[in-house]
C-alpha positions as a Markdown table, in Angstrom:
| # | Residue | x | y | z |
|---|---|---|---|---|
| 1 | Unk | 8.5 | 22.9 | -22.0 |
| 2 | Unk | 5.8 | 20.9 | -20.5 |
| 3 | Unk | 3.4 | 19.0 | -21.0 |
| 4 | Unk | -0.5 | 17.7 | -19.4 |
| 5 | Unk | -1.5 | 14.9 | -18.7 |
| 6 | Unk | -4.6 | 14.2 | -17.7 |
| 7 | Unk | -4.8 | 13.1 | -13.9 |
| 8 | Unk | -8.1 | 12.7 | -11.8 |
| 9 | Unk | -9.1 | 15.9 | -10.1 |
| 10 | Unk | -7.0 | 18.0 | -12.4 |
| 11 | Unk | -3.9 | 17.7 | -14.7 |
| 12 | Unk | -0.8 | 16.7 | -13.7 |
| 13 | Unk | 2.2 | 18.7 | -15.1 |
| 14 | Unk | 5.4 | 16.4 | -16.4 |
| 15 | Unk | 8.2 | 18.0 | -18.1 |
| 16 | Unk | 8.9 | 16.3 | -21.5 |
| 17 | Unk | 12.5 | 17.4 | -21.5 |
| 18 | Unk | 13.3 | 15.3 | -18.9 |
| 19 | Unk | 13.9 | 11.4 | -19.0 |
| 20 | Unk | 10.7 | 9.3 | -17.6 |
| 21 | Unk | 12.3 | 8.2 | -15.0 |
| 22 | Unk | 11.9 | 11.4 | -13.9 |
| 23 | Unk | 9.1 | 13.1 | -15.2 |
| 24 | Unk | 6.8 | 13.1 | -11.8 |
| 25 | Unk | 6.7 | 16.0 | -9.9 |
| 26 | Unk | 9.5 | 15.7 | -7.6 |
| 27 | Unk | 7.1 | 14.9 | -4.6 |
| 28 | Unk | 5.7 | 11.7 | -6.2 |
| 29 | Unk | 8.7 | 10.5 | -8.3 |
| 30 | Unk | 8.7 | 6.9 | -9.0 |
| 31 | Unk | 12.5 | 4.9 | -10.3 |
| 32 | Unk | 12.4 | 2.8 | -12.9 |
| 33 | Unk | 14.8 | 0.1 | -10.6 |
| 34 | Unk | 15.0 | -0.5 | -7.0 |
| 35 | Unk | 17.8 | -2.0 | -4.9 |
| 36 | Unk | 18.1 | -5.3 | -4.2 |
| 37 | Unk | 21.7 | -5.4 | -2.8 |
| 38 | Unk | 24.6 | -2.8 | -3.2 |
| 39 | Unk | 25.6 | -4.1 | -6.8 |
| 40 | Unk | 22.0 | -5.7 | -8.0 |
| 41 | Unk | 18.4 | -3.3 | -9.2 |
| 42 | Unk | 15.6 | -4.6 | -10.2 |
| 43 | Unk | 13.2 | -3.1 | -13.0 |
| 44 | Unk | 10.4 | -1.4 | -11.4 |
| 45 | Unk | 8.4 | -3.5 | -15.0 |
| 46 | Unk | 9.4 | -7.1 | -15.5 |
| 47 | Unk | 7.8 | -9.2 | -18.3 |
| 48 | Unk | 6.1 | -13.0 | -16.4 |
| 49 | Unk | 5.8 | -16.1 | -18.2 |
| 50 | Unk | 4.0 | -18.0 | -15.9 |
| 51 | Unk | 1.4 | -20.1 | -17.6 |
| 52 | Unk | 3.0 | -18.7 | -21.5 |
| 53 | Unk | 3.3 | -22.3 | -23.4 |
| 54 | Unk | 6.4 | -23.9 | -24.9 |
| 55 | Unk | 4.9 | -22.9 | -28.0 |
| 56 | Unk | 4.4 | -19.5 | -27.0 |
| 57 | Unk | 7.7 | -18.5 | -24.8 |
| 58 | Unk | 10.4 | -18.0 | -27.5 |
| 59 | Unk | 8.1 | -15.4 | -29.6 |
| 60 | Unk | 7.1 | -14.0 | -26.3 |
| 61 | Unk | 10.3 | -13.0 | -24.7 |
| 62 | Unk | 11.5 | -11.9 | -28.0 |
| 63 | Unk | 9.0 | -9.8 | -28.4 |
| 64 | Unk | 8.7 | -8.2 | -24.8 |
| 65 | Unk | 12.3 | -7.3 | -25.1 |
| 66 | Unk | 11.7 | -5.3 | -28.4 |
| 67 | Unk | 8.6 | -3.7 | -26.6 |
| 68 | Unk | 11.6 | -2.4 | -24.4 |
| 69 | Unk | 11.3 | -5.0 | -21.3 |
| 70 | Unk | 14.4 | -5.6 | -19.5 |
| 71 | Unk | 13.1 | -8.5 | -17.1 |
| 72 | Unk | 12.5 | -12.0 | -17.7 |
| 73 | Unk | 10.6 | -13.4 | -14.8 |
| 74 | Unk | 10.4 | -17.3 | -15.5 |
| 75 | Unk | 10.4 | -20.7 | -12.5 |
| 76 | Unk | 11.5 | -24.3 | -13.7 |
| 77 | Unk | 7.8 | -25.0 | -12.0 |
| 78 | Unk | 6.7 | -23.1 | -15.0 |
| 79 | Unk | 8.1 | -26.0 | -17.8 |
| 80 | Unk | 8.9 | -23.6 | -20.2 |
| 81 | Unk | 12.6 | -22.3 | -18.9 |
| 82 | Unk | 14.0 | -23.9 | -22.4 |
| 83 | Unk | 12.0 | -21.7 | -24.2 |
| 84 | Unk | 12.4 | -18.3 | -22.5 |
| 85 | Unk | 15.8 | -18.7 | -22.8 |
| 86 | Unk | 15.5 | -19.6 | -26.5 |
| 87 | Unk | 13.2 | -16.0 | -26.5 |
| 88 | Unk | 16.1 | -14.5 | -24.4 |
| 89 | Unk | 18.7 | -15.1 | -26.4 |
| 90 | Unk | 16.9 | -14.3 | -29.7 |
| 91 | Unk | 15.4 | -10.9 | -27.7 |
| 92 | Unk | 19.0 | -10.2 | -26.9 |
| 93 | Unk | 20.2 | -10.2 | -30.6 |
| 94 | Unk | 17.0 | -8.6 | -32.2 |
| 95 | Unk | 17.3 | -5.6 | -29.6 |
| 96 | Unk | 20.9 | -5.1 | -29.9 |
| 97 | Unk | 21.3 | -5.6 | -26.3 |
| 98 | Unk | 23.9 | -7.3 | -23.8 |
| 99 | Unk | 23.0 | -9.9 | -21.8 |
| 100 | Unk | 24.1 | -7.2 | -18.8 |
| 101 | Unk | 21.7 | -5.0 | -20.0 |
| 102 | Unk | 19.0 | -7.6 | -19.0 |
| 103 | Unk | 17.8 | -8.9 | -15.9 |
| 104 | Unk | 17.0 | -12.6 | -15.2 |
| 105 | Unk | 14.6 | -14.1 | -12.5 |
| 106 | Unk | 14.8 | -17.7 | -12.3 |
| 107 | Unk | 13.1 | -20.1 | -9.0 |
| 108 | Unk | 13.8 | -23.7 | -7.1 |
| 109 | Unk | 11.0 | -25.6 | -6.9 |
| 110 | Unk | 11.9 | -26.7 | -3.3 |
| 111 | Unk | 9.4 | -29.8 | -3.1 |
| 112 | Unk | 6.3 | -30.1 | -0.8 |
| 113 | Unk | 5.9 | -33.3 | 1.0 |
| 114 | Unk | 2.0 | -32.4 | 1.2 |
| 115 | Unk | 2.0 | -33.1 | -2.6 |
| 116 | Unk | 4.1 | -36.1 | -2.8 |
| 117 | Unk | 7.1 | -34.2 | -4.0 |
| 118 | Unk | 10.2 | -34.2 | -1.1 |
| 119 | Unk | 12.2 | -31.4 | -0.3 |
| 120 | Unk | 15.2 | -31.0 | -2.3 |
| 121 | Unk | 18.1 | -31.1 | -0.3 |
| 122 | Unk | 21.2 | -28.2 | -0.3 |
| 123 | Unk | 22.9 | -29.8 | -3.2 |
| 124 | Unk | 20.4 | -30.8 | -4.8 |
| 125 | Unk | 19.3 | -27.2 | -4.8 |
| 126 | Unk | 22.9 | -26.3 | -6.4 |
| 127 | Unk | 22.0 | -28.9 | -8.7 |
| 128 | Unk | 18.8 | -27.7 | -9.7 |
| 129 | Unk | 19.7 | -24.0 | -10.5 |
| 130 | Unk | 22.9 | -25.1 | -12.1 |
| 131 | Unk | 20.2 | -27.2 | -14.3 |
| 132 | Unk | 18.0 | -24.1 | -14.6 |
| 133 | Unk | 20.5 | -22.4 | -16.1 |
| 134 | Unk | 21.9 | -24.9 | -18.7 |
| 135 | Unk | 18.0 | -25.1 | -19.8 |
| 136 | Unk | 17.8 | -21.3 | -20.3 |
| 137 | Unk | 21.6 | -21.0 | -21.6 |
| 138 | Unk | 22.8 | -18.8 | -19.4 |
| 139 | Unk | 26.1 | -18.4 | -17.1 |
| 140 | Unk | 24.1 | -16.7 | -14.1 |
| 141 | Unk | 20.7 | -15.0 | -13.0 |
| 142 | Unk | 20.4 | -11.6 | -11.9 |
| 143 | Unk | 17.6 | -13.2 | -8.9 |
| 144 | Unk | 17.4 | -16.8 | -7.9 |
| 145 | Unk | 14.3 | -17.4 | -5.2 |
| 146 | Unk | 13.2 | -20.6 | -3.5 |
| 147 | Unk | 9.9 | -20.3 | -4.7 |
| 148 | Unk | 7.4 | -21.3 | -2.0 |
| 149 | Unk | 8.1 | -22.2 | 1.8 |
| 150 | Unk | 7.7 | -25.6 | 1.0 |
| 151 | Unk | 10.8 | -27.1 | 1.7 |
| 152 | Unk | 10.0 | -28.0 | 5.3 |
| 153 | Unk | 13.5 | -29.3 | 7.5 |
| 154 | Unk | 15.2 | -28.8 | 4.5 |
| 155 | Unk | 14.4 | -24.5 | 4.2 |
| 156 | Unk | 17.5 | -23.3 | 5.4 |
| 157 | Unk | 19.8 | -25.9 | 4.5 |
| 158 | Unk | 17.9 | -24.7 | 0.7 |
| 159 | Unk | 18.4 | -21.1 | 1.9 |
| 160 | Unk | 22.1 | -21.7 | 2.4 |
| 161 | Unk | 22.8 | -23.6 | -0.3 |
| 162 | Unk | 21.7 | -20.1 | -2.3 |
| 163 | Unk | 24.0 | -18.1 | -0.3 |
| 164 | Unk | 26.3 | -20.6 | -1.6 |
| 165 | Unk | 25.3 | -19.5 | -5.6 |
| 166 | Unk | 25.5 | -16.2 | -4.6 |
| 167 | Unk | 29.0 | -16.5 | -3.5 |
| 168 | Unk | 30.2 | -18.4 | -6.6 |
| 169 | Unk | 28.4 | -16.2 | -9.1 |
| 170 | Unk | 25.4 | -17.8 | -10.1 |
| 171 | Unk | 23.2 | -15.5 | -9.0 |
| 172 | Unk | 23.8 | -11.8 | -8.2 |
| 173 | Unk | 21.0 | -11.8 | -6.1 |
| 174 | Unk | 18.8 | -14.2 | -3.9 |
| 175 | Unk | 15.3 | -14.0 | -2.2 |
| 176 | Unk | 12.4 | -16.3 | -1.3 |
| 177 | Unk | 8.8 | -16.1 | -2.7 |
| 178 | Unk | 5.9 | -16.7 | -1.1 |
| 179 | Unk | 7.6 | -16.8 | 2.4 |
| 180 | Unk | 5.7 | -15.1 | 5.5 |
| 181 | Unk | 7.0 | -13.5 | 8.7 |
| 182 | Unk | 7.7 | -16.9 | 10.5 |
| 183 | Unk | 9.2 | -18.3 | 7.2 |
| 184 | Unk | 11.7 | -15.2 | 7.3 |
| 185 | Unk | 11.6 | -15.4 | 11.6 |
| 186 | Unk | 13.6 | -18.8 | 11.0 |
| 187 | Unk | 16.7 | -17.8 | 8.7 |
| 188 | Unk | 16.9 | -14.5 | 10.9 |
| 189 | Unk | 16.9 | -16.9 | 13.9 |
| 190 | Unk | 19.7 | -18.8 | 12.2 |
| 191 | Unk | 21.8 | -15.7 | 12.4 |
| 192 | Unk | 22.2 | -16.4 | 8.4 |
| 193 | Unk | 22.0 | -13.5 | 6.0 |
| 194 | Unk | 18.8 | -12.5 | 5.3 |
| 195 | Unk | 17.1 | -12.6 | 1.4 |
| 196 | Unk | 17.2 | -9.9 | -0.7 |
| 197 | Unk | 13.7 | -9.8 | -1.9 |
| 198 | Unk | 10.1 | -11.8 | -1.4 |
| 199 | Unk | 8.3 | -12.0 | -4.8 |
| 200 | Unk | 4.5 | -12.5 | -3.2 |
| 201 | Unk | 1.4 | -11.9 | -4.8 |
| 202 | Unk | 0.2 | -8.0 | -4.2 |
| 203 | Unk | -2.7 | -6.2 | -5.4 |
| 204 | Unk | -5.2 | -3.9 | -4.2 |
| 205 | Unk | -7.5 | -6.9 | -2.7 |
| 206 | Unk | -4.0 | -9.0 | -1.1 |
| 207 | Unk | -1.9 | -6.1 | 0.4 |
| 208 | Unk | -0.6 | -7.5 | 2.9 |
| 209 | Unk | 0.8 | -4.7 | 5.2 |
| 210 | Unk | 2.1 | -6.5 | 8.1 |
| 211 | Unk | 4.1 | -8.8 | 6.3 |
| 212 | Unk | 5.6 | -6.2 | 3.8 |
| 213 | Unk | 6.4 | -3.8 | 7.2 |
| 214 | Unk | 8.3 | -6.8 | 8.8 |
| 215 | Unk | 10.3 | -6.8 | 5.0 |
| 216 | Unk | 11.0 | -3.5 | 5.1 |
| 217 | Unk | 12.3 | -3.9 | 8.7 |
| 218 | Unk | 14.9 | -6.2 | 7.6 |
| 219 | Unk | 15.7 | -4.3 | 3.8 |
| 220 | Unk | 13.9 | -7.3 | 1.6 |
| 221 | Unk | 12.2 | -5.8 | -1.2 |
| 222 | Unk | 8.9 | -6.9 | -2.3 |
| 223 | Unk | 8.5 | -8.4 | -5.8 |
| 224 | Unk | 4.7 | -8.3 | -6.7 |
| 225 | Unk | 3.3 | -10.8 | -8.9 |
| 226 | Unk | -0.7 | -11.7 | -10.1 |
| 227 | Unk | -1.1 | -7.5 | -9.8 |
| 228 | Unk | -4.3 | -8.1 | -12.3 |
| 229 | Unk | -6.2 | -10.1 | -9.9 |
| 230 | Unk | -9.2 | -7.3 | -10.1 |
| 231 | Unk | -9.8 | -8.0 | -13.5 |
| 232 | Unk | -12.1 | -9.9 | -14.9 |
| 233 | Unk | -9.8 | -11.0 | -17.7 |
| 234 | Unk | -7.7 | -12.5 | -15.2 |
| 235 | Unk | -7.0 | -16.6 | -16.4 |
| 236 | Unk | -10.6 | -16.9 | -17.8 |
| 237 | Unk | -8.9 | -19.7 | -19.8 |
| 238 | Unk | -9.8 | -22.6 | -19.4 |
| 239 | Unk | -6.5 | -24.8 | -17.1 |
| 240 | Unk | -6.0 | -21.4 | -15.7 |
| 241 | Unk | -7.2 | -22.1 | -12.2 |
| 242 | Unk | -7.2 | -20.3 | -9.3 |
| 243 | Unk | -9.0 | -19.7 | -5.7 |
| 244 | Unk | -10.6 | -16.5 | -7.0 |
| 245 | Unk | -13.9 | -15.8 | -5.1 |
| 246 | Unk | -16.9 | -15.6 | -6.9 |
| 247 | Unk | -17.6 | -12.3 | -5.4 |
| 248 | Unk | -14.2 | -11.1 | -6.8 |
| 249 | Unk | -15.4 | -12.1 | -10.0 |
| 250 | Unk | -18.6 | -10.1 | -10.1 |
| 251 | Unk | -16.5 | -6.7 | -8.9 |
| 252 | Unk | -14.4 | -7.4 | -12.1 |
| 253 | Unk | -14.9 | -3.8 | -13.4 |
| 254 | Unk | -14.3 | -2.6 | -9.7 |
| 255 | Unk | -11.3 | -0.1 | -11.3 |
| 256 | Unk | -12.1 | 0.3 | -14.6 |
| 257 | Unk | -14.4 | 4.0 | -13.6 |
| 258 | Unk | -10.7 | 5.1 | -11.5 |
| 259 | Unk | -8.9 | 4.4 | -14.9 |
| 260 | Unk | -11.1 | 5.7 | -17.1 |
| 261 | Unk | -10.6 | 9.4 | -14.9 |
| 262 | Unk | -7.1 | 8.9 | -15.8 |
| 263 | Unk | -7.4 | 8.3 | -19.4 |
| 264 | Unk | -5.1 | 4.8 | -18.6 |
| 265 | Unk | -5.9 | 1.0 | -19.0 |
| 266 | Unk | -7.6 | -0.9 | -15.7 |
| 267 | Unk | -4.3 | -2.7 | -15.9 |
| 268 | Unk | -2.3 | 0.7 | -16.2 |
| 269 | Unk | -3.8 | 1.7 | -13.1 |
| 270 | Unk | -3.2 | -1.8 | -11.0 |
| 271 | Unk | 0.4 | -1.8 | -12.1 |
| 272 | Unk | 1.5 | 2.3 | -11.4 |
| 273 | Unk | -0.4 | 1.6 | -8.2 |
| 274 | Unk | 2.3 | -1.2 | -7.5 |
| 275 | Unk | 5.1 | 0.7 | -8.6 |
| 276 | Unk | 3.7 | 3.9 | -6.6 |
| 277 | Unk | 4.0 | 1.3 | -3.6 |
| 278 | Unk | 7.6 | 0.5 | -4.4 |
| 279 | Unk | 6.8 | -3.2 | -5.7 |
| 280 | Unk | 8.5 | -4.4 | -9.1 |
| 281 | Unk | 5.5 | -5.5 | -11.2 |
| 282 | Unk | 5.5 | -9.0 | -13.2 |
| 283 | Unk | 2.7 | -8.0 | -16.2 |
| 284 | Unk | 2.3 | -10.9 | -18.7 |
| 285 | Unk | 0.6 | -10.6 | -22.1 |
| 286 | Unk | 1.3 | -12.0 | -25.9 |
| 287 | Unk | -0.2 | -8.8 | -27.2 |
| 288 | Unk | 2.3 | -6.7 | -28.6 |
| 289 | Unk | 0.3 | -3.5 | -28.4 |
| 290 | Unk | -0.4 | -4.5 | -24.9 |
| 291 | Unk | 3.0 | -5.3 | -23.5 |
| 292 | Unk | 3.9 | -1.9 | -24.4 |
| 293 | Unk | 1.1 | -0.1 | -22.9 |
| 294 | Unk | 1.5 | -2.2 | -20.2 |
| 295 | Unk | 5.3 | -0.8 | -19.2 |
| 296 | Unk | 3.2 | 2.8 | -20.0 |
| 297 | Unk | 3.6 | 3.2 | -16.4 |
| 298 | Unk | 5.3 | 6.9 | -15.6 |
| 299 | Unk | 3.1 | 9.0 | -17.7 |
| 300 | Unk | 0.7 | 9.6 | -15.2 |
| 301 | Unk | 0.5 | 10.2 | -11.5 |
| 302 | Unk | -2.2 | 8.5 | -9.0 |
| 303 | Unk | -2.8 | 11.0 | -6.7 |
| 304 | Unk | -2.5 | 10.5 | -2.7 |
| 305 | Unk | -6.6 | 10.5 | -2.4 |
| 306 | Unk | -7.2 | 7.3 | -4.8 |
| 307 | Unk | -4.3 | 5.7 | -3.3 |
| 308 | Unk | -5.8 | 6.2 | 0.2 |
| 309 | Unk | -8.9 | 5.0 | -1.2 |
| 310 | Unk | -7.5 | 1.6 | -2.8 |
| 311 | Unk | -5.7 | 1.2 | 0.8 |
| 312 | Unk | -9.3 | 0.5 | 1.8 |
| 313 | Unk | -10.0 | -2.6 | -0.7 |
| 314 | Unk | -7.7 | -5.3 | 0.8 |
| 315 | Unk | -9.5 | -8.6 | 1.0 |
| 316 | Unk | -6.9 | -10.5 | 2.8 |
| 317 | Unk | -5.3 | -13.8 | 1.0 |
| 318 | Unk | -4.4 | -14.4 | -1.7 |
| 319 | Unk | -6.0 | -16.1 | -5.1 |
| 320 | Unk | -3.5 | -16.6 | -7.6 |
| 321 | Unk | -2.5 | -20.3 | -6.1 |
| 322 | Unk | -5.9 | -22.7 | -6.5 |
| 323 | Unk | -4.4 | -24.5 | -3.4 |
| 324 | Unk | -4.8 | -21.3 | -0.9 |
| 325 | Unk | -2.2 | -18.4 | -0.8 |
| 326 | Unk | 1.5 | -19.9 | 0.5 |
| 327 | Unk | 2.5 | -17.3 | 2.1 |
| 328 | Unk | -0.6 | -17.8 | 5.0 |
């Protein structure tokens, strides 16, 4: 039995029989994980909590992992780790679920002498994700990343102090963020091992192929976060700040025709095209209805023609940092 779903330029047969991690044609298939290191996948759909309030975070997580999310992306930068794990734990018990069956992100703040803040040292980095995880009430995380390139003369002695958690069991996997080709250049240099994964901010006007070609050179897989950049619902809050053009703003229905044709969300369409690309996606949204809709991802197909086409609508840097995209 099959069935159709509507696809631009005709339908798009997926058998319903079959589970949706495989229900592309086998050509286009997508997984639902990819590899970080021979033991440790990441959900190709994560759940972010940047910029979700204290108030916010426990009802937030709980609910994304009813919606059926199994990643929690959170940062002690964010302020709210106490929170998500309070959501965490509640999601945990409300689902039914192991804390195995759920996959944790959590991120150093490394310090950034340009803002007053020094570098944390190497134990002081032990210290601070042994911290991170007595705040969210948890033994280990799936992924611990130093979360800019910020930490100066003190990157790799940071970087080796996560090899160290790695190797002790506090994190079954480790990466950077934000981190560009010198920034990866220098641990590779050091002969030390290199991360497992980059979480930068990816969309259809930040690609960033030359630095995601140098990644896939050395195996680090690419985490994308801010994928909803195009829209023009994107932090119109007020506190929500960011170095979004005002051009950018005025092309905020720039995709909304392309996911119309495919009967799908604009957000739909930003996040599959993500996934397509072989980035885990970070979607973020206190909407019920929405967070499920938004991990709606495998039900339809963007074919090879649109994806050429959004190839064309890189704009460079990033926006999602007010102070200029860290990873330039």
């Amino acid at each position: 039995m099959t069935e159709k779903r509507a696809g631009r330029g005709g339908a798009t047969l997926l058998a319903s029989n079959q589970p949706n991690d495989q229900m592309e044609l086998p050509m286009s298939s997508t997984p639902k994980t990819f590899d970080l290191n021979s033991n440790t996948a990441i959900p190709a759909v994560g759940f972010g909590t940047y910029l979700i309030s204290n108030d916010d975070a426990e009802m937030a997580i709980n609910a994304a992992i009813m919606a059926g999310y199994r990643h929690i992306d959170t940062a002690s930068g964010y302020q709210n780790e106490e929170t998500v794990g309070a959501g965490i734990r509640k999601g945990l018990q409300s689902a039914g679920i192991s804390r195995a069956d759920l996959f944790v992100t959590a991120k150093l703040w490394p310090g950034n002498p340009a803002w007053g803040d020094a570098p944390k040292t190497g134990t002081q980095t032990i210290e601070e994700c042994e911290a991170s995880l007595a705040r969210l009430g948890l033994d280990y995380v799936d992924l611990y990343l130093i979360h800019a390139p910020y930490g100066g003369d003190m990157r790799l002695e940071q970087w080796r102090a996560l090899l160290k958690l790695q190797a002790g069991g506090k994190a079954r996997a480790i990466g950077v963020s934000n981190f560009n080709q010198s920034h990866l250049e220098e641990i590779k240099s050091a002969g030390l091992p290199m991360p497992d994964a980059n979480q930068i901010e990816l969309h259809p006007w930040s690609q960033k192929p030359d630095l995601l070609a140098n990644m896939a050179k050395h195996d680090i897989a690419p985490i994308a976060y801010s994928s909803l950049v195009p829209l023009s619902t994107w932090r119109v809050e007020e506190g929500q700040d960011s170095a979004k053009t005002d051009d950018m703003k005025a092309d905020g229905t720039a995709f909304k025709g392309l996911a119309q044709e495919y009967g799908v969300s604009e957000a739909q369409l930003l996040l599959r095209w993500g996934v397509k690309n072989g980035y885990a996606v970070l979607p973020k949204s206190l909407n019920p209805d929405r967070m499920r809709q938004n991990l709606d991802l495998f039900s339809f197909v963007i074919d090879d023609a649109d994806m050429a086409q959004i190839a064309t609508m890189d704009r460079g840097k990033g926006v999602a940092w007010a102070s200029g995209d860290p990873s330039k």
